[in-house]
N, C-alpha and C positions, 0 to 999 in steps of 0.2 A: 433363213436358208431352207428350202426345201430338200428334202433328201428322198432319195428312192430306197424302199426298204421293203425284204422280204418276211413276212411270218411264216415260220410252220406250226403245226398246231393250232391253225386259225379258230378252229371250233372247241378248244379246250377252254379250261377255267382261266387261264394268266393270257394266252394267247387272243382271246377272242377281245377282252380289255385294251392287251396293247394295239390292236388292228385300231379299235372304236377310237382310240385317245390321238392316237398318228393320221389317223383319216382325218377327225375334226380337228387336225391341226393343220390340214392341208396337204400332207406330203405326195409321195409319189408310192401306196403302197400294194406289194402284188400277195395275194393270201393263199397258199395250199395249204389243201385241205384230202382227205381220202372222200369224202361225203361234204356235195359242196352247200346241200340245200338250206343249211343255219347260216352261210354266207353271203345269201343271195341280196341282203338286208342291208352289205354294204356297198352294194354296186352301184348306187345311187351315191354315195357318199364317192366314187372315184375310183374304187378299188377295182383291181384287175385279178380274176379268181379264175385259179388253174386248181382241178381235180387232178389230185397224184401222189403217187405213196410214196412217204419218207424214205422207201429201196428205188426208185424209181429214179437213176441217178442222174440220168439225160433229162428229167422234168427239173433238177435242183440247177445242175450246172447250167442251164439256159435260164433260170430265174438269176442265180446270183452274177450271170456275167452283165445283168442289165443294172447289177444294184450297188449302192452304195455301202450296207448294212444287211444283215439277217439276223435274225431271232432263229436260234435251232434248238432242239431240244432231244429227251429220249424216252419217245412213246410207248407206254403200257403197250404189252401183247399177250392179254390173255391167253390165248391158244398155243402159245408159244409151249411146247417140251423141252426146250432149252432157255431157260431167261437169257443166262448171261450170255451165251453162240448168237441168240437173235441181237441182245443189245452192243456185241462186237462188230456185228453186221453193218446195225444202223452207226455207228460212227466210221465203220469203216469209210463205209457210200458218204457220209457227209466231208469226211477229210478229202476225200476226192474231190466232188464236187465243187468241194472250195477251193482244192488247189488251182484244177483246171478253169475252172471262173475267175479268177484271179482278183476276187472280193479281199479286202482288205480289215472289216470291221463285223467281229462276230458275237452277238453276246448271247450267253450259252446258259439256258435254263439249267440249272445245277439243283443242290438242295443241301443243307445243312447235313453232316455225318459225312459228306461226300469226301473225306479227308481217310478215313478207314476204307480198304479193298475189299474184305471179309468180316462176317459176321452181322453186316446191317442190310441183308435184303438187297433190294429194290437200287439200293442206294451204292451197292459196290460198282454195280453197273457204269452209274454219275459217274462216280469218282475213278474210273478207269477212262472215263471217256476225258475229263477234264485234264488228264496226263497225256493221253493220243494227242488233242485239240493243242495243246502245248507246245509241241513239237510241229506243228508248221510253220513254216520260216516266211518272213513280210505277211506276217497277219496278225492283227491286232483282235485278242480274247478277254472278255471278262467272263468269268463266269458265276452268274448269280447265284449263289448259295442262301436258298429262298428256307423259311424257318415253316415246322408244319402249316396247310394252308386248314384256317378256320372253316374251308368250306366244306373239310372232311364232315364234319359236323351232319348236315345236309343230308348225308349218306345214310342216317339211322334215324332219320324222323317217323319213318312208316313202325318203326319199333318201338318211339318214343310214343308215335300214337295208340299203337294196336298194344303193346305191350306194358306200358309206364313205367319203363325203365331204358334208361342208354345204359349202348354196354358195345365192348370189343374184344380183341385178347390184348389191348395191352395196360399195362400196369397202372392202375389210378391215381398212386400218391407221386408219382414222380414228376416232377416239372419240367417242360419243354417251350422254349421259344414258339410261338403261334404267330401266324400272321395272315389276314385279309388278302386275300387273289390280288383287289385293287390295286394296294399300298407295291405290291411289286409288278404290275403293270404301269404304274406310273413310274415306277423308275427305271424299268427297262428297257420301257419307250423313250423315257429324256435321252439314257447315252446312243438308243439305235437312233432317234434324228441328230444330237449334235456331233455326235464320233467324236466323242471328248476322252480316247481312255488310249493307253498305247501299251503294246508288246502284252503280255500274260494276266492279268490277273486276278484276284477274288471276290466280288462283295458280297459281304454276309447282308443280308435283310431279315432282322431278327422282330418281326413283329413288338408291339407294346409293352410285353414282359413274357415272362414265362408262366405255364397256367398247366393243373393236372388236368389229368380225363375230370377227374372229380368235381374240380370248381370250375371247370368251363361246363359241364351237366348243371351244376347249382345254378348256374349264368341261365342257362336255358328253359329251367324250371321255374326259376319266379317272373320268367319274362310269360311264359304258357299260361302262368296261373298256375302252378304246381310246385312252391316252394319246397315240398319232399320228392321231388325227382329224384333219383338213385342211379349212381352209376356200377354198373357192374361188370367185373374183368372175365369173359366166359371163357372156358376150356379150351386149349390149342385143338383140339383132335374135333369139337363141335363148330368154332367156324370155318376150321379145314373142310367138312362136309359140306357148310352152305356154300361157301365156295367153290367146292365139285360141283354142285348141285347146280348152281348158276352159270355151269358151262367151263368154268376156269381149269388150264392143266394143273396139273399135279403140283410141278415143279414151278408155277408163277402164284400161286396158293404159299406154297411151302417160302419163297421169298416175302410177300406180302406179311408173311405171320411172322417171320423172322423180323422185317421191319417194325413191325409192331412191339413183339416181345422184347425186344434188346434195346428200345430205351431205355430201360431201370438199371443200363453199362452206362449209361450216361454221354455214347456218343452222338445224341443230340445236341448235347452242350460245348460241344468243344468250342464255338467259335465264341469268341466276347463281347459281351453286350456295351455299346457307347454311344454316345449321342448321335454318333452317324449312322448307324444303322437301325436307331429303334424309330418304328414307325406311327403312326398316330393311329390307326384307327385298333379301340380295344374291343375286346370282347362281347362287353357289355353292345359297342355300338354295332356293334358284327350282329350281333344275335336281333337286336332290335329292327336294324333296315334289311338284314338278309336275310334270317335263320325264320325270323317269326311271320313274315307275310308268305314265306313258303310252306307254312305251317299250318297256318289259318288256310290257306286254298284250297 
């Protein structure tokens, strides 16, 4: 069966995967995007690529009244002075959207913690939205509650380079579920083509185990050549500044830090690890096919 299906976040890390996996599988798939020029690559492959922003509600509702499925999600806004007023927004406009399109099948980028309202950042936002999206009636929701993604990693190579040492503000010894973009674009994309899921609910995708800042750096130092790579937890208030510094408000800085710090509460863990949710690709292979040819370039 082919199915017609919507991405948002076409150009993101999970997003851009499940486009590639659903195109070479043939479907019917339409990609928005804000910036379409990293998508132009799959126009050849079938894909139908509209420029429009996640507020932009007249561009959603005429995607999803042609679709079978969507992929939605709740996109970072740096700029944003109000994290959470902006991320109320964007689900507002999508609960619209979907009503009046009268799409039936939604699976909703989420993320592990999204179970707590306060205290975890970035992540109250999720888990507010996952409770809106709930409460529309004849629409079928899962919401993927995706385990940290390995590809954060990626984000501190130029440190790992210049500086020889990784380092964030949050806590090294504590362990959290990790997982590969891939491993949840492959399953996101299975339920968006079969529509195999009905009325509300959750999958956790908890990555291969659980892994600290600590031993996922050690992971990455002997794969470099630098068995003594060091990971280092640096001051709330020092990457608060690089943070300003690179452009980011006050108050989407102050969420990002809080998501970080308040893993050692442990609400990363809340969901249970079991044979259905833990995913194959570990660490070790994360670092070797992703981490290290982006490293070496």
């Amino acid at each position: 069966m082919k199915t017609k299906i919507v991405v948002l976040g076409a150009t993101g890390t999970v997003g851009s995967k499940i486009s590639e996996i659903l195109l070479n599988q043939g479907h019917q798939v339409t990609l928005i995007a804000r910036h379409t020029e990293k998508l132009e690559k799959y126009r050849s492959l079938g894909a139908e690529i509209i420029a429009g922003d996640i507020i932009d509600i007249q561009t959603l509702t005429s995607a999803f009244e042609n679709a079978d499925s969507a992929f939605v999600l709740l996109p970072d806004n740096v700029k944003a002075e109000n994290t959470r007023a902006y991320q109320r927004q964007v689900t507002s406009i999508l609960i619209e959207a979907i009503g009046k399109s009268g799409i039936k099948y939604i699976v909703n980028m989420s993320s592990v913690g999204s179970h707590m309202h306060e205290g975890n950042g970035m992540m109250a936002g999720t888990g507010e939205q996952e409770v809106r999206l709930n409460q529309l009636n004849n629409v079928n929701v899962l919401h993927v509650r995706s385990a940290y993604f390995m590809e954060n990693f990626l984000r501190t190579i130029g440190m790992v380079k210049k500086m020889g040492f990784n380092a964030t503000a949050a806590d090294g010894d504590h362990a959290i579920p990790m997982v590969a973009t891939y491993d949840v674009a492959k399953i996101a994309a299975g339920y968006l083509a079969n529509l195999d899921f009905e009325g509300k609910s959750v999958l956790a995708i908890m990555g291969p185990e659980d892994y600290t800042y600590k031993e996922f750096t050690t992971i990455i130092g002997t794969a470099i050549g630098n068995p003594e790579l060091t990971y280092v937890q640096l001051p709330v208030e020092q990457v608060k500044q690089a943070f300003l510094g690179n452009g980011f408000s006050e108050d989407f800085a102050d969420n990002l830090i809080e998501m970080g710090t308040a893993i050692k509460t442990g609400f990363m863990n809340y969901q249970k690890r079991d044979d259905s949710n833990t995913t194959l690709t570990t660490a070790e292979d994360f670092v070797r096919n992703v981490y290290l040819p982006l490293y070496n370039m």
